[in-house]
PAGU-516329 format. One record per residue (C-alpha): residue in three letters; x, y, z. Coordinates in nm, 2 decimals, m for minus. Layout:
% residues N
padren rest ALA&east X&north Y&up Z
...
//
This chain:
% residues 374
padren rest UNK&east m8.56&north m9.04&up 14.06
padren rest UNK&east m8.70&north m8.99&up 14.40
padren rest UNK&east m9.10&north m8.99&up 14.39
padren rest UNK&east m9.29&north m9.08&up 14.69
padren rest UNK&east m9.61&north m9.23&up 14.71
padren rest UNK&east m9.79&north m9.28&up 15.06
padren rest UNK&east m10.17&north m9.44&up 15.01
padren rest UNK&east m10.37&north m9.49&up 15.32
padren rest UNK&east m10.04&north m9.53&up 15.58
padren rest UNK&east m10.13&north m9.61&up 15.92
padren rest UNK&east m9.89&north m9.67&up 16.22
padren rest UNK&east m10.07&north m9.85&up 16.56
padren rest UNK&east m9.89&north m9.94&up 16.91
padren rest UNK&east m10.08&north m10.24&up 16.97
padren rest UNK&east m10.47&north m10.10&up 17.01
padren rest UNK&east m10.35&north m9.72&up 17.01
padren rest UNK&east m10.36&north m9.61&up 16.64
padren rest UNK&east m10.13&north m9.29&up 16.58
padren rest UNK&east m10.08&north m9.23&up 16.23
padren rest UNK&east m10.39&north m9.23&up 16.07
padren rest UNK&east m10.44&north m9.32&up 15.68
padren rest UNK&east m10.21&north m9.07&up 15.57
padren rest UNK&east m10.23&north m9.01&up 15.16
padren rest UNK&east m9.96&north m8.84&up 14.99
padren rest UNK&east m9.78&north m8.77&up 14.66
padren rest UNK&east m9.40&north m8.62&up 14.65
padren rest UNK&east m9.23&north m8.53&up 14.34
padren rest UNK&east m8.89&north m8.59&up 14.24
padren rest UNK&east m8.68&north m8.33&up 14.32
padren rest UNK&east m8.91&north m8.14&up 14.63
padren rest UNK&east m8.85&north m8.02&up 14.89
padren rest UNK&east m9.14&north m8.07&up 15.14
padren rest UNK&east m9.11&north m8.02&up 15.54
padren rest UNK&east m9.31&north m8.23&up 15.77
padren rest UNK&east m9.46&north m7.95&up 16.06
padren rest UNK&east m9.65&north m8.01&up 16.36
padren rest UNK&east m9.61&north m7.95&up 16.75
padren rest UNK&east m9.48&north m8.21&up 16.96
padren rest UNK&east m9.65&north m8.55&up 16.95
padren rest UNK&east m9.85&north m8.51&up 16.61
padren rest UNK&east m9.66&north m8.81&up 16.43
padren rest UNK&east m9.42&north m8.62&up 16.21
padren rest UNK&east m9.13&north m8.84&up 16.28
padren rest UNK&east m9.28&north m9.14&up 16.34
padren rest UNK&east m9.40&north m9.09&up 15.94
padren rest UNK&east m9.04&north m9.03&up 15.82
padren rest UNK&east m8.94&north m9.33&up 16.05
padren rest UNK&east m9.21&north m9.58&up 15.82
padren rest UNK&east m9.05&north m9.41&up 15.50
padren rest UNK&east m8.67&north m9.48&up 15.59
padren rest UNK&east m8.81&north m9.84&up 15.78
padren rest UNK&east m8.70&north m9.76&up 16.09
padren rest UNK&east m9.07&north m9.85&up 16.20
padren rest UNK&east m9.30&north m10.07&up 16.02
padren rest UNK&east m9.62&north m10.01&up 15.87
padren rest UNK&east m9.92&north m10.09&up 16.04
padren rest UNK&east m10.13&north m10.05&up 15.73
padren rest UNK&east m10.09&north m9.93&up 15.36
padren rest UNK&east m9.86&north m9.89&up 15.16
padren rest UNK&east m9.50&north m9.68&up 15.07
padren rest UNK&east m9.37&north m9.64&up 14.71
padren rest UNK&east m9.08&north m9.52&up 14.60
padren rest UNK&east m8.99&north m9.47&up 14.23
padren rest UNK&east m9.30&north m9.72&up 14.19
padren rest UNK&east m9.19&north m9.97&up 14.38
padren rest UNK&east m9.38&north m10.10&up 14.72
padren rest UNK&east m9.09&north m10.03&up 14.99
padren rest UNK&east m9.29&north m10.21&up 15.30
padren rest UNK&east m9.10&north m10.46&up 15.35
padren rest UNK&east m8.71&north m10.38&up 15.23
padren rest UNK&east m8.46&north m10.30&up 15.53
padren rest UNK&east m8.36&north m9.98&up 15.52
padren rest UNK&east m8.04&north m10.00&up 15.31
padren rest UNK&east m8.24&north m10.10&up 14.97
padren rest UNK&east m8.49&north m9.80&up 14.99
padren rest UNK&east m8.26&north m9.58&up 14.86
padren rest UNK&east m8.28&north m9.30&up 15.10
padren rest UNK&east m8.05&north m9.20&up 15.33
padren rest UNK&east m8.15&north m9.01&up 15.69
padren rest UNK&east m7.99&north m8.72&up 15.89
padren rest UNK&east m8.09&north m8.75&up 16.25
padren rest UNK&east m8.12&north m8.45&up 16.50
padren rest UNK&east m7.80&north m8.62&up 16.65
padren rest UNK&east m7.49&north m8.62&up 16.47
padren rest UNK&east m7.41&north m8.96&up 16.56
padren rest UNK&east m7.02&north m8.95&up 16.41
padren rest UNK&east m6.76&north m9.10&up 16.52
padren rest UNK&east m6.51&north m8.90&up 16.73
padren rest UNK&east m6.22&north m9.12&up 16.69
padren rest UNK&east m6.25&north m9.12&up 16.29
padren rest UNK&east m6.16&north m8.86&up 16.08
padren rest UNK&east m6.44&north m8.60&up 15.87
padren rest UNK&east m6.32&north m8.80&up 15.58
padren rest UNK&east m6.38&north m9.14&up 15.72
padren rest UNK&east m6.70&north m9.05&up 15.86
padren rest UNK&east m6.82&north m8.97&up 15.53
padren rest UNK&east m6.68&north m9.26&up 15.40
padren rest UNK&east m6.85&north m9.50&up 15.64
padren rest UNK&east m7.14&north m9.58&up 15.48
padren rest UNK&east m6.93&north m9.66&up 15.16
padren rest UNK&east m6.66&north m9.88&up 15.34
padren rest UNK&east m6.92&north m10.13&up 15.45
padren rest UNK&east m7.08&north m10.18&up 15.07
padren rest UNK&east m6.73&north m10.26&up 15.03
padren rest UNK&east m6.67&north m9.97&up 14.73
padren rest UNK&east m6.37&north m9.99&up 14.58
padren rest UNK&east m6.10&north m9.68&up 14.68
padren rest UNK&east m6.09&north m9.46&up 14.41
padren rest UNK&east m6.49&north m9.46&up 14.35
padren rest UNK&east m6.50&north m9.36&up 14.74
padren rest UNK&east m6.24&north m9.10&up 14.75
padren rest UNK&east m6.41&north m8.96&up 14.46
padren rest UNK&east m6.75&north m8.96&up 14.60
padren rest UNK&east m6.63&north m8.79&up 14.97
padren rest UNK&east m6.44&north m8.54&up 14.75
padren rest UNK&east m6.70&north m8.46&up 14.58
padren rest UNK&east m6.98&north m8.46&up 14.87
padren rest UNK&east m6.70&north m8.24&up 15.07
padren rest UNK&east m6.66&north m7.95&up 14.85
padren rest UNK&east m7.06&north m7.97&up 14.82
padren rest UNK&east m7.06&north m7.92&up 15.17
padren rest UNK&east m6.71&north m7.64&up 15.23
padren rest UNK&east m6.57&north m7.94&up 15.41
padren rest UNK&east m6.21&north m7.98&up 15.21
padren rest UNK&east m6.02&north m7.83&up 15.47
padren rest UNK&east m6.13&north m8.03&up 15.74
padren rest UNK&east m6.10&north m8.39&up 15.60
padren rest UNK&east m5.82&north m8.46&up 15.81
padren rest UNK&east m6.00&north m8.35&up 16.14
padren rest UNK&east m6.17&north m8.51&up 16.36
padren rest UNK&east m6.53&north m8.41&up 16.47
padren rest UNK&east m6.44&north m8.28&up 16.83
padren rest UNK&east m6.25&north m8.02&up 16.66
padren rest UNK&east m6.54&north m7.91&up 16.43
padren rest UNK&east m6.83&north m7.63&up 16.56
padren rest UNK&east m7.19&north m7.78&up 16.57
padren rest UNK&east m7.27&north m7.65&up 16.22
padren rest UNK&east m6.96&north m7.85&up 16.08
padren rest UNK&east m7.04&north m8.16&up 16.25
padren rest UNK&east m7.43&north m8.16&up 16.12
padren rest UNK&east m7.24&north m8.08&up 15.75
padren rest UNK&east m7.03&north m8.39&up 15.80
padren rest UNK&east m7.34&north m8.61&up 15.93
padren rest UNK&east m7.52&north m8.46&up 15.59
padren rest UNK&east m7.20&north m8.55&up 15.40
padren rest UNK&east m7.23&north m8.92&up 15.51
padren rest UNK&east m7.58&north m8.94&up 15.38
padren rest UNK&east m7.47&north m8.74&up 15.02
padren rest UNK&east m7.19&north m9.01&up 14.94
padren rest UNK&east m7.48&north m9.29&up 14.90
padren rest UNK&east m7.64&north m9.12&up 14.64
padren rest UNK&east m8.00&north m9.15&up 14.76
padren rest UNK&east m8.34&north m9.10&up 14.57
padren rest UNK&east m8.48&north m8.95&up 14.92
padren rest UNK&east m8.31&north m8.76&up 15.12
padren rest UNK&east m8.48&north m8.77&up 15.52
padren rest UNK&east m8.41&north m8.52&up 15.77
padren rest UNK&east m8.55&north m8.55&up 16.14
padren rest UNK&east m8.49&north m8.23&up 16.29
padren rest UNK&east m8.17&north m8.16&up 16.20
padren rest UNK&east m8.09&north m7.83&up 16.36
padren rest UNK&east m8.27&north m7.82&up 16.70
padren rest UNK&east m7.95&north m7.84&up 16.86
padren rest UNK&east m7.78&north m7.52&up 16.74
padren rest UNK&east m7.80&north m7.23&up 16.84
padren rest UNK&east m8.01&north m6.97&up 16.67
padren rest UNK&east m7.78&north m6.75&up 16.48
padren rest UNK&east m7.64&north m7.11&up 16.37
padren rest UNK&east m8.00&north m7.25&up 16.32
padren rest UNK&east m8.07&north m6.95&up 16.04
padren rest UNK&east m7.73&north m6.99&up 15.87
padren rest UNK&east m7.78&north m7.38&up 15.81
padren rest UNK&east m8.12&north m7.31&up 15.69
padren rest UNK&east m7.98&north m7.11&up 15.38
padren rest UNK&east m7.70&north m7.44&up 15.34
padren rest UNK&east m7.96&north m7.68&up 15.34
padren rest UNK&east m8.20&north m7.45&up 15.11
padren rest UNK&east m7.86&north m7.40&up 14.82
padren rest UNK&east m7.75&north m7.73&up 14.90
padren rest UNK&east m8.11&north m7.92&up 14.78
padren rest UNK&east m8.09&north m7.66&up 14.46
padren rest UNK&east m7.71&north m7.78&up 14.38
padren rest UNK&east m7.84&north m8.16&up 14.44
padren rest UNK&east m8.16&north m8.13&up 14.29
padren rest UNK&east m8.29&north m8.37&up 14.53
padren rest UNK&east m8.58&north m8.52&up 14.68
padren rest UNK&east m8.59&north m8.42&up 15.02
padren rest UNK&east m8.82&north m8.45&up 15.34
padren rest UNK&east m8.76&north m8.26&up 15.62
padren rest UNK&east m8.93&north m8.28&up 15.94
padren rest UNK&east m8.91&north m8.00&up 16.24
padren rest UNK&east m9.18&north m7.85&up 16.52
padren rest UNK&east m9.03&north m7.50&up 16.36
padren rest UNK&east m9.29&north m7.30&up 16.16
padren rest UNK&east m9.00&north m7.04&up 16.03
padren rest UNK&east m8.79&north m7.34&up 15.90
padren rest UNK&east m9.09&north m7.46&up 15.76
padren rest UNK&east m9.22&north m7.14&up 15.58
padren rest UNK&east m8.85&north m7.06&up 15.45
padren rest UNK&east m8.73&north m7.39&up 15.34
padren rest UNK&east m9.03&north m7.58&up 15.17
padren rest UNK&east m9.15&north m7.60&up 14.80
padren rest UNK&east m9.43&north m7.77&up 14.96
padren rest UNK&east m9.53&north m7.76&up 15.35
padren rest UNK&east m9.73&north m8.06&up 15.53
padren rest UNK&east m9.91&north m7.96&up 15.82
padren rest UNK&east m9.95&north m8.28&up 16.08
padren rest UNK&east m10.21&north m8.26&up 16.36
padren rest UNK&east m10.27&north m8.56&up 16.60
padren rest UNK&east m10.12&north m8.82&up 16.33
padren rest UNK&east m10.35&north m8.69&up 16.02
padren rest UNK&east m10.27&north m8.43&up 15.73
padren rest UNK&east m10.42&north m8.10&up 15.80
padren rest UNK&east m10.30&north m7.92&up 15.51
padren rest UNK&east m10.08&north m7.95&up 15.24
padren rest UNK&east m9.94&north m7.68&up 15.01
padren rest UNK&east m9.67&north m7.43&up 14.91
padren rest UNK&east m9.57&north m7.21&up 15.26
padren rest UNK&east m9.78&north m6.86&up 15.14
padren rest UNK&east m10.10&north m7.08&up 15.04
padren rest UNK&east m10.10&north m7.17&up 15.38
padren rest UNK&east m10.04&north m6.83&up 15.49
padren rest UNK&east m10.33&north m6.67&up 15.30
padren rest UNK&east m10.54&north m6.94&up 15.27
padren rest UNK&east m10.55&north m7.18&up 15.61
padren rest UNK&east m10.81&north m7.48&up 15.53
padren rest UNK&east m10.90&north m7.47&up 15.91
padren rest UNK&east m10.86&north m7.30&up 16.23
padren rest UNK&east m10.57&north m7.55&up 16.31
padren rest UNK&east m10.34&north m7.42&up 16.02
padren rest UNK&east m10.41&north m7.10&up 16.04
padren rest UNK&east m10.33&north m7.06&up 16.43
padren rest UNK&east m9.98&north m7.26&up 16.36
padren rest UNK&east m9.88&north m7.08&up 16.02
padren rest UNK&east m9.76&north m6.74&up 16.14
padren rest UNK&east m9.54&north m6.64&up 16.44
padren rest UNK&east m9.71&north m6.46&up 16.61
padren rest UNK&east m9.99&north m6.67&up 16.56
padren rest UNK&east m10.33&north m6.56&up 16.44
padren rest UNK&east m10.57&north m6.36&up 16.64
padren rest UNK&east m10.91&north m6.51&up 16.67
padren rest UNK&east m11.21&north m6.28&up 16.79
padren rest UNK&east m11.53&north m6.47&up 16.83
padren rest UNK&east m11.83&north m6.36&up 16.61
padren rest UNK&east m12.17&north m6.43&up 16.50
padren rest UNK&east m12.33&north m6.45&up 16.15
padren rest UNK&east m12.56&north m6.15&up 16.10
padren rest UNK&east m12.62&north m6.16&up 15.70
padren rest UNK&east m12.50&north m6.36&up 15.41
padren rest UNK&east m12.47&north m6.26&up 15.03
padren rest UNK&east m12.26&north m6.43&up 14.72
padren rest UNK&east m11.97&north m6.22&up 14.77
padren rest UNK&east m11.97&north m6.15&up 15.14
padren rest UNK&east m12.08&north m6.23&up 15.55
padren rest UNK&east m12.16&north m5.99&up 15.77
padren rest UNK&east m12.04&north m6.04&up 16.15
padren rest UNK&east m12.05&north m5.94&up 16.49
padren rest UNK&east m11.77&north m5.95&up 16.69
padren rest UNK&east m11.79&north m6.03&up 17.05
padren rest UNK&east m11.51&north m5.71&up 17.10
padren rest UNK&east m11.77&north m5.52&up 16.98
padren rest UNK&east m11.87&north m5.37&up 16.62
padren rest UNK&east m11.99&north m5.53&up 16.30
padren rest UNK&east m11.80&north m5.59&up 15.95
padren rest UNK&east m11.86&north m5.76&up 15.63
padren rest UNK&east m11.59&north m6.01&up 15.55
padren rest UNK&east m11.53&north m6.13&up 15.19
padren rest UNK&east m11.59&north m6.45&up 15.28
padren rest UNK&east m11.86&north m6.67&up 15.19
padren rest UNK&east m11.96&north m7.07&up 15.28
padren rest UNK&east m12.22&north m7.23&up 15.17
padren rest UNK&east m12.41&north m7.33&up 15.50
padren rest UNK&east m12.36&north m7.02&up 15.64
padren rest UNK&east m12.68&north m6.88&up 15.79
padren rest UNK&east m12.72&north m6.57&up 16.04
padren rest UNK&east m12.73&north m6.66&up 16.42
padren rest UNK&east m12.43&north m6.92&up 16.34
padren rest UNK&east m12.12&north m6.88&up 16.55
padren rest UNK&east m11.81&north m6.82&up 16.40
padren rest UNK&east m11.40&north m6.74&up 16.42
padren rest UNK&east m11.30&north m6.45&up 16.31
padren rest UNK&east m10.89&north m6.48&up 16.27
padren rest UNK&east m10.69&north m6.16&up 16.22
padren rest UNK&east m10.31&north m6.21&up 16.19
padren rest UNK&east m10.08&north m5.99&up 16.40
padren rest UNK&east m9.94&north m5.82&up 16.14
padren rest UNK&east m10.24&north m5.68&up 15.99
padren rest UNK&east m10.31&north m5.49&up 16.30
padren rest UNK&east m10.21&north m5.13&up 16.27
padren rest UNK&east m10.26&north m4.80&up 16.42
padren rest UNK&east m10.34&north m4.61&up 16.13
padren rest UNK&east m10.75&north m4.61&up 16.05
padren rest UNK&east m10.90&north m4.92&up 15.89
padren rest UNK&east m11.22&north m5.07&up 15.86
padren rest UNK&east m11.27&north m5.17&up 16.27
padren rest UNK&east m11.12&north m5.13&up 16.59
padren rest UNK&east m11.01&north m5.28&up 16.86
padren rest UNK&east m10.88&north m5.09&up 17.20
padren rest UNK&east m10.62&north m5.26&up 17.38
padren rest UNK&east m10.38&north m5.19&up 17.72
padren rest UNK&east m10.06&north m5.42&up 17.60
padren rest UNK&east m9.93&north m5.65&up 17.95
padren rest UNK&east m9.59&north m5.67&up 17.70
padren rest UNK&east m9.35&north m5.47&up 17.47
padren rest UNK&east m9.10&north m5.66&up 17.24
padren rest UNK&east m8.92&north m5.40&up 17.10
padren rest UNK&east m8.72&north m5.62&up 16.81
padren rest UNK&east m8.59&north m5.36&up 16.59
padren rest UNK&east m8.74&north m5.37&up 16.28
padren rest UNK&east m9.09&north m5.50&up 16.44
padren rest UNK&east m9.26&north m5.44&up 16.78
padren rest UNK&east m9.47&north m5.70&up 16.94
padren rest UNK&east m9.73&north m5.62&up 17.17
padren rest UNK&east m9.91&north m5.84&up 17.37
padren rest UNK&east m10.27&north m5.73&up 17.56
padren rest UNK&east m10.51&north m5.92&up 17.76
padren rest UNK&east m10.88&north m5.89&up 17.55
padren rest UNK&east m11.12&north m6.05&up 17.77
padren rest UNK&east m11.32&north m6.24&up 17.43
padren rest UNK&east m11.09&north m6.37&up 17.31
padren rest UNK&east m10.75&north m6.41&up 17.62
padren rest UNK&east m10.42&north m6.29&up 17.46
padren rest UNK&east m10.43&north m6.08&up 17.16
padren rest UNK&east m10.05&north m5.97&up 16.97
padren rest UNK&east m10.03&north m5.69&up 16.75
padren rest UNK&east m9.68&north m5.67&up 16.53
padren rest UNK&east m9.60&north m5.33&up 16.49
padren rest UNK&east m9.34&north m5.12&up 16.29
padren rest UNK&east m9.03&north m5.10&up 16.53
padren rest UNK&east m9.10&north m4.73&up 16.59
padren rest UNK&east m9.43&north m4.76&up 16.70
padren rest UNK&east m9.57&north m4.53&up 17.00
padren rest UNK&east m9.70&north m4.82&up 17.22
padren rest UNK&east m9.61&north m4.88&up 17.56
padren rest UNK&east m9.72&north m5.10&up 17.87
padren rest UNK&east m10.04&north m5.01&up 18.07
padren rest UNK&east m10.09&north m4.70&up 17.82
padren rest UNK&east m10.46&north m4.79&up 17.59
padren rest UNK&east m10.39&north m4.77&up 17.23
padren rest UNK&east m10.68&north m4.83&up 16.93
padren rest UNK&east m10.59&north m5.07&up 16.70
padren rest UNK&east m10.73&north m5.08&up 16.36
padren rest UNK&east m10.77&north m5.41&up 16.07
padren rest UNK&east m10.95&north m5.40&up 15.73
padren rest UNK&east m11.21&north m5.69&up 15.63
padren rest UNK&east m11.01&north m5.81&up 15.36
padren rest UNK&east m10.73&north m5.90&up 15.61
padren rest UNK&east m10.96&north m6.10&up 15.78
padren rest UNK&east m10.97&north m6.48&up 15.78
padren rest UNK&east m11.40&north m6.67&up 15.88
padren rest UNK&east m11.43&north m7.00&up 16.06
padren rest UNK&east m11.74&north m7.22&up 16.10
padren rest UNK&east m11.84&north m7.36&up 16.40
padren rest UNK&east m11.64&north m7.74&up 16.31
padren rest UNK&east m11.31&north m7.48&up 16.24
padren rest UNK&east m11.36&north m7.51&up 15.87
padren rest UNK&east m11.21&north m7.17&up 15.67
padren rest UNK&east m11.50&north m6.96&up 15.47
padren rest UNK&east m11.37&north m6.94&up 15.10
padren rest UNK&east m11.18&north m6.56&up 15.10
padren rest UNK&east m11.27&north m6.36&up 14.75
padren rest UNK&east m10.93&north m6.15&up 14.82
padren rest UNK&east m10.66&north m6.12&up 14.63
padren rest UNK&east m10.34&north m6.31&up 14.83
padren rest UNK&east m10.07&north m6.15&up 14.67
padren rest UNK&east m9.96&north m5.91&up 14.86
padren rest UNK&east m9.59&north m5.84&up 14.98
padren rest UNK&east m9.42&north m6.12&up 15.21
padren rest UNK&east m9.45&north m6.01&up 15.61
padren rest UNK&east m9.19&north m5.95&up 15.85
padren rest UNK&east m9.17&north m6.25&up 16.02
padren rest UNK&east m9.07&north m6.21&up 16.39
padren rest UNK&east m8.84&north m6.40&up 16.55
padren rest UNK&east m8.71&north m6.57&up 16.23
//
């Protein structure tokens, strides 16, 4: 088993509170990914669940049972940290076995359980070696090794792959994504990465300033952001928002103005909507195209990313600052040369004047993006 239960968790630094009442339910056998930008209080929540830090209030459950105040051996997780932290004068195989050698496990069991964990892993051949002889993605699949042989309920990963390099960085995503189907393990992975986020995660938890934001499966967040926080960090490039104003409301739609200029009717609705109320209008790059649509927008892009499969523009809009527009890699657009740009309403994401999304009456599945940069 390897259930999770966190009810009103809070972390404080004498008066300076940081993680604030955090609720939260994990099944057994998820895999959910802690995401936020620097400083939100991702870590320092997966340091309370191993016990690395204590609890300032609340309480952790795992498998039903109140985990406060048990040292981190009799939780029954076991962490991978963003360092690999092995030993370079021990072997693969007796860094692995570590953990095992100081519960004092009897020989065979061990060599059975580092077997095992090692052919898991595509390790067998480099048992006898020792870690300065392994690439970076070899040495994180050792550290991951040592946390396999224990058997955990939890697994815990705290940024595991910011130190590779990217090629390396994508091909350890698709490890770690066949290795928690293989183990069918709970595991809670945190990283500042929206891409590892959206491509790993059965479930995604969005952290902002030590509270939850939004939880749910990577393309709810996509279509359906709870708030203007989400919706600007979900995405890369990140959403577009264009100023507005309220003109009309009905039960299936609002009517805008948009401070570029122009007025559309978003199926969107809220229920204290009124006209004259300001509001967000948040277009996603890649729903910007140069075909017709519904509205325009005339831009001069500052920047061409020519990517290959996508092109990235980038364009001063005086509204609203820096606007990007993710193109088709063939697409005629150049530096300093004006180009119309076209998005339909049902596309569009609404945002009250607190941030809060407008309830979209749009069918969300559609094909997956292109994600750039990935």
């Amino acid at each position: 088993m390897g259930q999770l239960t966190l009810t009103g968790v809070k972390k404080r630094f004498e008066e300076l509170e940081v993680i604030h009442g955090i609720d939260l339910d994990i099944k057994d056998g998820e895999f959910i990914v802690f995401v936020g930008p620097s400083g939100c209080g991702k870590s320092t929540l997966l340091r309370m669940i191993c016990g690395l830090e204590e609890i300032s209030a609340g309480d952790c459950l795992i498998d039903g049972t109140r985990v406060n105040d048990l040292p981190p051996v009799k939780r029954g997780i076991a962490m991978v940290f963003q360092s690999y932290a092995l030993y370079p004068h021990m072997t693969v195989f007796e860094n692995i076995a570590f953990p095992l050698r100081v519960e004092k496990m009897p020989k065979a069991e061990l060599t059975d359980r580092v077997t095992r964990a090692a052919s898991v892993l595509q390790l067998d051949s480099r048992l006898h070696q020792k870690p300065g002889n392994l690439s970076g993605g070899q040495r994180q699949r050792v550290a991951i090794g040592r946390a396999i042989v224990r058997e955990p309920s939890i697994f815990l990963f705290d940024e595991p792959l910011s130190n590779l390099d990217a090629a390396l960085r994508a091909e350890m995503r698709i490890e770690l994504t066949a290795l928690h189907q293989k183990l069918k393990a709970t595991m809670i992975y945190v990283t500042h990465d929206q891409v590892e986020a959206m491509t790993m995660a059965d479930r995604i938890v969005v952290l902002d300033a030590g509270r939850i934001s939004q939880v749910g499966a990577p393309l709810e967040l996509y279509h359906t952001p709870d708030n203007l926080f989400v919706a600007g960090f979900i995405g890369n490039p990140r959403m577009n928002f264009i100023p507005a104003t309220c003109l009309a409301t009905s039960a299936t739609g609002t009517r805008v103005e948009l401070a570029t200029g122009g007025t559309l009717t978003i199926p969107a609705t809220r229920a204290n909507a009124t006209p004259g109320m300001s509001l967000t209008l948040g277009i996603r790059p890649e729903h910007l195209t140069l075909a017709p649509a519904d509205t325009t927008l005339t831009i001069t892009p500052t920047v061409v990313e020519r990517l290959g499969v996508n092109t990235v523009a980038y364009a001063d809009l005086p509204p609203i600052g820096t606007l990007s527009a993710l193109l088709p890699g063939s697409a005629p657009i150049a530096p300093a040369q004006p180009v119309t740009l076209s998005f339909k309403a049902t596309d569009c994401h609404l945002f009250d004047d607190q941030g809060q999304a407008f309830t979209r009456h749009v069918d969300t599945v559609t094909p997956v993006p292109e994600v750039a940069g990935a």
